[in-house]
C-alpha positions, 0 to 999 in steps of 0.5 A: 500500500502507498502512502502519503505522509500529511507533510506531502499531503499539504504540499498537494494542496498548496501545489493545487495539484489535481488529486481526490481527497476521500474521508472514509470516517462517520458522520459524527467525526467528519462534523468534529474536524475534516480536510475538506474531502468528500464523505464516504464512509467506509461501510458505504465504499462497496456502494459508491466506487463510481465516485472514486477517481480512477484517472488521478491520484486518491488519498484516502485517510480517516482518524489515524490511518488504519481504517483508510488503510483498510479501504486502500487495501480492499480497494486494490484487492478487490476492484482494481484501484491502482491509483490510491495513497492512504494517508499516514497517521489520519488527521491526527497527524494533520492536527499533530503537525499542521494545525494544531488549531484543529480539533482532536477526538 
């Protein structure tokens, strides 16, 4: 699995690099903090692959990355997906090394 540190990640986004940022926690989590990525959570996945780019980049993260980690994994197992970054350390480490204004749970 490839991964993508959250160092790498703000540099995507200050690059405005053309890429897919998915958060595959909850609801209730993505109200507390997010990264501003699109919402599916990771029980939904199966049901919205068509909202996964396929043509660039994909970084998937979740809390701390074990989750994400195990989207990547069924992801490439499973549909084919060649093209996705889990997020190391989830937004605990954006908060942890980039804005340590951004709430924790």
């Amino acid at each position: 699995m490839k991964e993508k540190t959250v160092t790498e990640l703000k540099q995507m986004l200050d690059n405005k690099e053309d890429f897919q940022l998915i958060d595959v926690r909850e609801p209730n989590e993505f109200e507390i903090c997010n990264l501003n990525g699109l919402l599916i959570p990771m029980n939904e996945i199966p049901d919205n692959l068509d909202k996964i780019a396929k043509d660039k980049p994909v970084v998937i993260h979740c809390r701390s990355g074990a989750r994400s980690g195990r989207i990547c994994d069924y992801l490439e197992q499973n549909e084919g997906f060649t093209n996705l970054y889990n997020l190391k350390g989830g937004i605990l480490a954006w908060a942890d090394q980039i804005d340590p204004e951004m709430q924790k749970y």
